[in-house]
C-alpha positions in Angstrom: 104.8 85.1 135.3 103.0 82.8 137.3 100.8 85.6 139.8 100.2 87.1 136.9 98.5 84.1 135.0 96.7 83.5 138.8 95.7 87.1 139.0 94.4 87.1 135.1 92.6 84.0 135.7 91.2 85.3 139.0 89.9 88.5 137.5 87.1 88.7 134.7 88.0 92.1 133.2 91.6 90.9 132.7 90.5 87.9 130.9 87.9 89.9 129.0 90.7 92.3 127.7 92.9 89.4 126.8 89.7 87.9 124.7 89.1 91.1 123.0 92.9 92.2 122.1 93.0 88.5 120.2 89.7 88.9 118.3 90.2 92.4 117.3 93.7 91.1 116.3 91.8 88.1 114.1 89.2 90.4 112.7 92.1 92.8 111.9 94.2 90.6 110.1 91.4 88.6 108.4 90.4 92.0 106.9 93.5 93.0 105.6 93.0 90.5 102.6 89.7 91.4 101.1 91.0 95.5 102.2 94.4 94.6 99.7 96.4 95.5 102.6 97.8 91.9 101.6 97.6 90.8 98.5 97.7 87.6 97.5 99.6 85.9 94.4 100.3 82.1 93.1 103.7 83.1 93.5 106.3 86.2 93.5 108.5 87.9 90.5 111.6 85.4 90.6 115.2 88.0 89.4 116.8 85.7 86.7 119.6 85.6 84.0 117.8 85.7 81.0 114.2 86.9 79.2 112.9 86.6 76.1 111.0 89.2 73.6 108.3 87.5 71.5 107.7 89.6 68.0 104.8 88.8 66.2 103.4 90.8 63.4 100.9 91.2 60.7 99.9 87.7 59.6 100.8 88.6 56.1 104.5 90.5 56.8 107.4 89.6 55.1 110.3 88.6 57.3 112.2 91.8 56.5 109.0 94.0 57.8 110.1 91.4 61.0 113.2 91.7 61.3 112.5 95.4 61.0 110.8 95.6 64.4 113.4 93.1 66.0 116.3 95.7 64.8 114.4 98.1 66.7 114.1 96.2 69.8 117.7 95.3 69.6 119.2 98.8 69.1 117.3 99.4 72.6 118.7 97.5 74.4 122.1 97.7 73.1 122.2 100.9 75.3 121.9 98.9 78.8 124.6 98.1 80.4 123.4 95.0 82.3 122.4 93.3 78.8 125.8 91.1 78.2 124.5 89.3 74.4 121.6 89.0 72.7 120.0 86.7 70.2 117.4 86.7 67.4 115.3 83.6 65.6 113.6 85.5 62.4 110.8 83.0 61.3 111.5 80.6 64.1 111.6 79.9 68.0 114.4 80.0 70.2 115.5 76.8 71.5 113.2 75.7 74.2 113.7 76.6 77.7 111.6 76.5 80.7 108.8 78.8 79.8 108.9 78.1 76.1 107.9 74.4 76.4 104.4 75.8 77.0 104.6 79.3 75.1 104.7 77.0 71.9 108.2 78.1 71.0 108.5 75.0 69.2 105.6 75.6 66.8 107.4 79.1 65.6 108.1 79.0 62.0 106.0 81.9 60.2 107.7 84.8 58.5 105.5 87.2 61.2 106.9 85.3 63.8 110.3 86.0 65.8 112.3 85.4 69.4 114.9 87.6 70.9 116.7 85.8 73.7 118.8 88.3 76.2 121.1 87.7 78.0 122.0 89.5 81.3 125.0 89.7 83.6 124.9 88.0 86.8 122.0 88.8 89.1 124.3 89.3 92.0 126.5 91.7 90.6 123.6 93.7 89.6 121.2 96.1 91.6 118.2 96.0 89.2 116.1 92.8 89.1 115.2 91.3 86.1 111.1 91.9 86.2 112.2 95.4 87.1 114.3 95.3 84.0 111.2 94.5 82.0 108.8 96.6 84.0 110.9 99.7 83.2 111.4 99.1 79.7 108.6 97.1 78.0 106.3 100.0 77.4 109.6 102.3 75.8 110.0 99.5 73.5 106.3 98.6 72.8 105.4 102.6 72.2 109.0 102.5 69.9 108.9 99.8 68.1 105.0 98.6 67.7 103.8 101.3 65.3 106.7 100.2 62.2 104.3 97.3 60.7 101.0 97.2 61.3 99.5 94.7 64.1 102.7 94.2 65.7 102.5 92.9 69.4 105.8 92.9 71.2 105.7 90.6 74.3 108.3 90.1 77.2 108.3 86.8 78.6 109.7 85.8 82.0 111.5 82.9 83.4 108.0 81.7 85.8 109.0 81.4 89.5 106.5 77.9 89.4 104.4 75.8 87.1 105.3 77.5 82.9 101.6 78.5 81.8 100.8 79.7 78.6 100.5 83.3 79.8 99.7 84.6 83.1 96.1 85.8 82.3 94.4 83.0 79.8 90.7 83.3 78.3 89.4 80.9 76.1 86.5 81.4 74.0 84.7 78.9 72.8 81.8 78.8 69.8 80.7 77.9 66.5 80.8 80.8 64.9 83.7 82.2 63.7 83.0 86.1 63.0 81.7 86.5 66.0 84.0 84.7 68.2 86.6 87.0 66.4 84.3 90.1 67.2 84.3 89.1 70.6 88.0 88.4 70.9 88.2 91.6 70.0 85.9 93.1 72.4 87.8 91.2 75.2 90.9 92.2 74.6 90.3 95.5 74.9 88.6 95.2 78.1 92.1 93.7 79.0 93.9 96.6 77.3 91.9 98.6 79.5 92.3 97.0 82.5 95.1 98.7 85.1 97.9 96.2 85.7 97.9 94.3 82.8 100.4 94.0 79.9 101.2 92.3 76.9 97.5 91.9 75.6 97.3 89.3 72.4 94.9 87.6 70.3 96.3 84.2 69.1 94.5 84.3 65.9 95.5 84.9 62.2 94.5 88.5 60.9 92.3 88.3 57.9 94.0 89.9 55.0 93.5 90.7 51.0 95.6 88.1 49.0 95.3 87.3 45.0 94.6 83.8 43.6 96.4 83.2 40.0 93.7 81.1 38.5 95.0 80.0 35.0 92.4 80.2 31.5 93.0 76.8 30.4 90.7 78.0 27.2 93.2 80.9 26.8 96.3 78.9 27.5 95.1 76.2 25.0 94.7 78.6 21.6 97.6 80.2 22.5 99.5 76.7 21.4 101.0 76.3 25.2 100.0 73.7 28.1 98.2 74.7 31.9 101.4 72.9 33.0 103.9 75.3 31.4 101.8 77.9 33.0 101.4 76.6 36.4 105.5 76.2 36.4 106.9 79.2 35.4 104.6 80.9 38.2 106.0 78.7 40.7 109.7 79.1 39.3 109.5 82.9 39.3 107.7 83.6 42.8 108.6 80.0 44.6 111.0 78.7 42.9 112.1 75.0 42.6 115.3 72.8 41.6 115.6 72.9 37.1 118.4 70.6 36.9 121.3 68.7 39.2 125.3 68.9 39.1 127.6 65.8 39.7 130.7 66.7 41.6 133.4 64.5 42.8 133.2 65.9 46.2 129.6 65.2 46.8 128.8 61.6 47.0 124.8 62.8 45.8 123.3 65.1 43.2 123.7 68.3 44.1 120.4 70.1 43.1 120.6 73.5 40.8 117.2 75.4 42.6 116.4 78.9 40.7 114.0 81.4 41.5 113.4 85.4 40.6 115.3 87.3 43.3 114.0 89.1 46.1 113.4 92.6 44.4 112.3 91.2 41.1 109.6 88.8 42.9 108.3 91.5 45.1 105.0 93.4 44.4 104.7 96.9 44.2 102.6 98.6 44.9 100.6 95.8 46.6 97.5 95.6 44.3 95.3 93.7 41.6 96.8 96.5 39.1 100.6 96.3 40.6 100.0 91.8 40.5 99.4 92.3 36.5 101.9 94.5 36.1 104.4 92.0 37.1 103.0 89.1 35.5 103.4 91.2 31.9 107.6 90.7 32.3 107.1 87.2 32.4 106.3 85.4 28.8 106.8 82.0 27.6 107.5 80.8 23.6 104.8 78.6 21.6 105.4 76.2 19.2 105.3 78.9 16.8 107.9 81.0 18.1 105.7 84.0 19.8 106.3 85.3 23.3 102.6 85.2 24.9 102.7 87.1 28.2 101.5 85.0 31.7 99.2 88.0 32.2 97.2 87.7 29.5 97.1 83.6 30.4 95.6 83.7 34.2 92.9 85.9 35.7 93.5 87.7 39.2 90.9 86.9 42.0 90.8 89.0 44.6 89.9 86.7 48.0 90.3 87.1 51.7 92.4 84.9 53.0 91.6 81.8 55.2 92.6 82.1 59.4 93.8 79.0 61.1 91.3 77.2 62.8 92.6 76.4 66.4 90.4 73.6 68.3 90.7 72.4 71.8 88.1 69.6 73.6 86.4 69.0 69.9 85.5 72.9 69.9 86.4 76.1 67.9 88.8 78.1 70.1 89.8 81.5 70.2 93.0 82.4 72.8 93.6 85.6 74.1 96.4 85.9 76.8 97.9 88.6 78.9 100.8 89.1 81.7 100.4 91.1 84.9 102.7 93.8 85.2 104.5 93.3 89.2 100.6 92.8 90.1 98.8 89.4 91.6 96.8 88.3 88.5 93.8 88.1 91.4 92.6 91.8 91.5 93.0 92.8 87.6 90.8 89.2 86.6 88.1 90.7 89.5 88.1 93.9 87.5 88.5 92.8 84.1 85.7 90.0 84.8 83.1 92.9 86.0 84.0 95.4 83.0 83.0 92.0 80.8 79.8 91.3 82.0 78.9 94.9 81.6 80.4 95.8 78.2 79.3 92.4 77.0 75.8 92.6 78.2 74.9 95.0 75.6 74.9 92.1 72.7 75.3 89.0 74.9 72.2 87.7 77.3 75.6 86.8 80.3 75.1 83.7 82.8 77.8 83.0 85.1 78.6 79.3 85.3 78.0 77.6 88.0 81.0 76.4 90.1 83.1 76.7 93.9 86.5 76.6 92.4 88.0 75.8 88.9 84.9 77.2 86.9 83.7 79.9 89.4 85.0 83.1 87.2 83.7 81.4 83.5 81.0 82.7 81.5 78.2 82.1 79.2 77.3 84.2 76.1 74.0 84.1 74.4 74.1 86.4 71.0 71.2 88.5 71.5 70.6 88.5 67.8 71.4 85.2 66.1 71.2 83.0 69.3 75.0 81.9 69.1 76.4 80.3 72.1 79.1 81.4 73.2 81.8 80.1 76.6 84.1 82.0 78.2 86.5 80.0 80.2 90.0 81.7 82.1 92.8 80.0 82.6 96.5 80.3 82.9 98.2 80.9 86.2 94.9 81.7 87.2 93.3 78.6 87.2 96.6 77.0 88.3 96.5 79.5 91.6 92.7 78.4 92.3 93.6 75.0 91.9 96.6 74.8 94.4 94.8 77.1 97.1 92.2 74.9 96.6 94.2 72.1 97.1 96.2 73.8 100.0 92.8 74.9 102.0 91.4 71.0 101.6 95.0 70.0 102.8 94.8 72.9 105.5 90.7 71.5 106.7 91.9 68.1 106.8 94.8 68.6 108.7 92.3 70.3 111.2 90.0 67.3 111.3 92.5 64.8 111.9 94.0 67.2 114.7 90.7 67.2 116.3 89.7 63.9 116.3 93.5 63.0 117.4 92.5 65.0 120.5 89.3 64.1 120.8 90.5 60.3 121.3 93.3 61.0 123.2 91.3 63.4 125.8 87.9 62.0 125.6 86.8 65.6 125.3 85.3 67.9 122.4 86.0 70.9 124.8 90.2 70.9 125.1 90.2 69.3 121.4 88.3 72.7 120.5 90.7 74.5 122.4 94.2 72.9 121.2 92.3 73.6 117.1 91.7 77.0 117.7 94.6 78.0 119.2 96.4 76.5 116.1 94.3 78.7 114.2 94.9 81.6 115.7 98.7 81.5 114.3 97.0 83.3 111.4 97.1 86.5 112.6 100.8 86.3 112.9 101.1 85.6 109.6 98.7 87.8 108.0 100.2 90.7 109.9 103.6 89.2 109.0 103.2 89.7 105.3 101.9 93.4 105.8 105.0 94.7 107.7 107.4 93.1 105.4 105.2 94.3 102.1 105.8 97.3 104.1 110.0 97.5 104.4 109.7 95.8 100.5 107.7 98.8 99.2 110.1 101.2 101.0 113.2 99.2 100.3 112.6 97.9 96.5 109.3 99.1 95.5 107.6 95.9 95.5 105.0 94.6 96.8 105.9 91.5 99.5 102.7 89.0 98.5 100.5 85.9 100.4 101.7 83.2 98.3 101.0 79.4 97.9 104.6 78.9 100.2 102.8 81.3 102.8 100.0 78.9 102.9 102.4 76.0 103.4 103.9 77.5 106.1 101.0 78.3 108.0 99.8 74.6 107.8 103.2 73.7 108.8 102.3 76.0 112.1 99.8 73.6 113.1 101.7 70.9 114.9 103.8 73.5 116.2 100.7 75.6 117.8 99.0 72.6 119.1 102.1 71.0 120.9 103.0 74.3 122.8 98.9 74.1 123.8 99.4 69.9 124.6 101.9 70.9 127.3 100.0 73.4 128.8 96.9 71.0 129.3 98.8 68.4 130.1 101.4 69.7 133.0 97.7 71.4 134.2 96.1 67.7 134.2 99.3 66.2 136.4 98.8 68.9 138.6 95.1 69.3 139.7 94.9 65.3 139.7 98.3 65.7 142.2 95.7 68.2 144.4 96.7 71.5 143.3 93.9 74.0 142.8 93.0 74.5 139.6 93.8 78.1 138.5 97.2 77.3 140.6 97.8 74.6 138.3 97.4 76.5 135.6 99.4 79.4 136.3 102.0 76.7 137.6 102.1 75.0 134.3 102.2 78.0 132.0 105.2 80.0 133.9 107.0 76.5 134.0 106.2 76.0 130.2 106.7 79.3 129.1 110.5 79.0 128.8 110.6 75.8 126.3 107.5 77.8 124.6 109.7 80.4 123.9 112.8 78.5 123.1 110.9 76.6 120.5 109.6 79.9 118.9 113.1 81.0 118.8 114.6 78.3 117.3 112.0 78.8 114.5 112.1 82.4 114.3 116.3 82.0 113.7 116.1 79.2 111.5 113.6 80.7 108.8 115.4 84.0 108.9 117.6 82.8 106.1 114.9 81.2 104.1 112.6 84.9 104.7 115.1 86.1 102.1 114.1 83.4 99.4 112.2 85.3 96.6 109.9 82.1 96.1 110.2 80.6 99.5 110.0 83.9 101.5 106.4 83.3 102.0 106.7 80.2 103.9 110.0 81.7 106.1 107.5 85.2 107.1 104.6 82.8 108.2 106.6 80.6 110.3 108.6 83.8 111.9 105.5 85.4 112.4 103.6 82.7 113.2 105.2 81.4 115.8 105.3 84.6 117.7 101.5 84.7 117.4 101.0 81.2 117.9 103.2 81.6 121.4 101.0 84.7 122.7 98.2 82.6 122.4 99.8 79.6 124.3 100.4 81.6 127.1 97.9 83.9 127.5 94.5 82.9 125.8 94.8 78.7 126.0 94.8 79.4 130.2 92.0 81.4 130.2 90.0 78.6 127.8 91.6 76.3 129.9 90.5 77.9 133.2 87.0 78.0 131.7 86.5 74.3 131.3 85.7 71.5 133.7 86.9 69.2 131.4 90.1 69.3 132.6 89.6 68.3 135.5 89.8 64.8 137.0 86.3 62.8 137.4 86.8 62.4 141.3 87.2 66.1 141.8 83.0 66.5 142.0 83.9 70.5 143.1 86.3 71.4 140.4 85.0 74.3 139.0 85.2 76.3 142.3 87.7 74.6 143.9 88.7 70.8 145.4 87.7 69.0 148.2 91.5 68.1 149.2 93.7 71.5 148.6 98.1 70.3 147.8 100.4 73.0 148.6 102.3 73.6 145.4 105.8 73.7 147.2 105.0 70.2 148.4 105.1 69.2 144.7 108.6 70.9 144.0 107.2 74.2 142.6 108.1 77.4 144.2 105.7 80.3 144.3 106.6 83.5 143.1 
């Protein structure tokens, strides 16, 4: 080891084909990100227990048009064997779990509205993951079930692997307007629809249906010898209904309140018209003073009115929401795309200006109606925003962690050069860890068919890699700075120093190497265990073989007295003399 460190350093092509392996290796591995060789993700698909199917239909559906699609869903997946129970909320969330707190489970209580909790056996004593689970059969179910009431989304939500977020891909429109923001919610959501890799596309906002207002002719009601009150209640008592009258019982410490109401076939409407409204409103008559049975219909007119959506607001604006989930995909490359197909579908009626931003706001947009002049912002968010924000926060942690490493050296050295040296050698790991992630997304896509990705733990791991990287450099400098100020020459030294440090070099790497092995096989934490296996082998190829040549390069490693350094010393030590035999 050490004539060949004194040979390398002693010959310029060697040292030249050690600089060039390493940068083609950098360049390489750098290149694999923006190539999607590796692709990156907040964090990876985590196999759990449990999932949960969201059913939301037509604004204006009866809960028995819902509970018609959640039957469907439900014979499914009676027919899989790793499903162990399931349970359904009709007109109501489930009770809140992990995910739900910010799915707005709690908020559930429409008749459109519904929750199927299942409930799986034991991941281990089952091959198929969950998200593989739900992968396989959300578009059976969605292309089954879907089509029985009209603007039914079916949605499969996921236990998240990190921070719950309202829905892996979030856009929020905001405006004044409220036709157009609903044409443009519209116009997105397609785009989304369209977009490869993404699922589960929904507009939280309230359809806009026909509905009939029952407006009472108090002129009509009044020569007809009755009262607007009698009217008003026997409308509400047949359709509504509402307590007539209480019962004592010597069981029941309280009242116990009699409530009455048509039932469920005599209230319904059929067919669902003006003409079918009036028909039903001739059964129902009510007595006058004088005896006579006037019919309700000929007491109220029928208005015909759209009816009004809920008006969601968020920061003092109008707010239109429209989420989707990535199907085994980082929700990186389908944003890119579905961002680009935006900005050229909406140019056609929009005048679009991208806002200005480095992070959080880099992706948003502004919308200028072409037409009208209606303003118009397009924000994402989700588990987008929450991945820019912690790689942000991860590459400020990573920077500053360099500074402090330098300057650390800087004082402790009194030179810029071997601080420079110890930083980039540090930085270097990153080819073992880019590299890393390719060869296991490699054995993942061959093994389980999914992709291995860069994740937020990789990105700790590879900061963690510093202090390892620059201590394995420190003792190379260092053990080459006793000797040359002992009198050994200085590539000697060098080659001295790195054969003699090699061995606790290596021991270190494979300490590391062993004791992430077990946490490689994490599905969240796997990230961080690749980087620091992989790492550390690249971080310990350039310890011993690029640091000497940087080293070798540099006078400022050698002491102030030795005027000659660079091409030798004045007073020339035999190494042996020191304790150190030559190979």
């Amino acid at each position: 080891m050490e004539e060949y460190i004194y040979s390398m350093l002693g010959s310029k092509k060697k040292r030249k084909k050690v600089i060039m392996y390493i940068v083609m290796a950098f360049v390489v591995a750098i290149m694999m990100i923006p190539t999607k060789l590796v692709l990156a993700k907040m964090l990876p698909g985590k196999s759990a227990n449990t999932f949960s199917v969201y059913v939301d239909t037509a604004t204006n559906s009866s809960i028995t048009e819902t509970q018609k699609v959640t039957s469907c869903v439900i014979d499914y997946f009676k027919k899989e064997q790793s499903v162990e129970d399931m349970e359904v909320y009709l007109a109501q969330g489930a009770p809140l779990d992990y995910a739900g707190l910010v799915k707005g489970s709690a908020l559930k209580r429409m008749k459109n509205q519904a929750e199927i909790v299942i409930n799986l056996t034991d991941k281990h004593h089952r091959d198929e993951p969950s998200y593989m689970m739900v992968h396989r059969i959300r578009p059976i179910i969605q292309k089954k079930c879907e089509p029985l009431v009209n603007a039914t989304t079916i949605r499969f939500v996921e236990m998240p692997s990190g921070p719950p977020t309202l829905a892996t891909i979030v856009i929020s429109l905001f405006g004044v307007d409220a036709g157009l923001m609903r044409e443009t919610a519209v116009k997105i959501s397609n785009v989304l629809k369209e977009t490869e890799g993404l699922v589960d596309v929904d507009v939280m906002q309230d359809d806009i249906y026909t509905k009939y207002e029952i407006i009472p002719d108090k002129e009509k009601i009044i020569r007809s010898g009755l009262n607007v009150e009698q009217v008003n209640n026997i409308l509400y008592l047949a359709f509504q209904g509402m307590v007539v009258a209480v019962k004592n019982s010597k069981a029941q410490q309280d009242q116990i309140p009699i409530f009455i109401r048509l039932n469920d076939e005599s209230r319904s409407v059929f067919p669902n018209t003006r003409a079918g409204l009036y028909w039903k409103l001739s059964r129902l008559k009510l007595m006058n003073p004088m005896g006579m049975m006037i019919p309700i219909k000929e007491m109220v007119d029928v208005k015909e009115v759209n009816s009004n959506p809920s008006i969601f607001r968020k920061d003092l604006r109008n707010l239109v929401t429209i989420t989707a989930e990535c199907d085994l995909v980082s929700q990186v490359y389908p944003l890119l795309e579905a961002r680009d197909t935006l900005i050229e579908k909406l140019s056609h009626d929009f005048n679009v200006t991208k806002v200005p931003g480095i992070t959080t706001y880099m992706f948003d947009l502004n919308l200028v109606d072409k037409k009208t002049h209606e303003k118009l912002l397009l924000r994402w968010d989700g588990e987008m925003k929450v991945s820019l924000d912690t790689f942000r926060d991860l590459g400020g942690a990573f920077i500053a962690a360099l500074i402090l490493m330098f300057l650390l050296m800087v004082i402790y050295y009194k030179s810029f050069a071997l601080s420079g040296i110890i930083l980039l050698a540090s930085f270097l790991s990153i080819i073992g860890v880019i590299i890393g992630h390719f060869i296991t997304d490699i054995i993942s896509l061959v093994f389980s068919g999914t992709n291995f990705f860069l994740t937020a733990t990789s990105l700790i791991g590879f900061i963690s890699l510093m202090g390892i990287s620059a201590r394995s450099s420190l003792l190379l400098i260092d053990f080459s700075k006793a000797l040359i100020e002992k009198g050994v020459e200085k590539r000697r030294a060098i080659a001295i120093s790195t054969a003699t440090r090699a061995k606790p070099i290596l021991m270190t790497a494979i300490a590391i190497i062993l004791g992430s092995l077990l946490l490689s096989t994490d599905p969240i934490f796997g990230g961080l265990g690749i980087a620091l296996i992989f790492g550390s082998i690249a971080s310990t190829i350039v310890s011993l073989f690029l640091v000497p040549i940087m080293i070798n390069n540099t006078v400022a490693i050698c002491p102030i007295v030795n005027k000659d350094c660079k091409g030798g010393i004045k007073k020339h030590v035999n190494p042996e003399e020191l304790g150190y035999k030559l190979d």
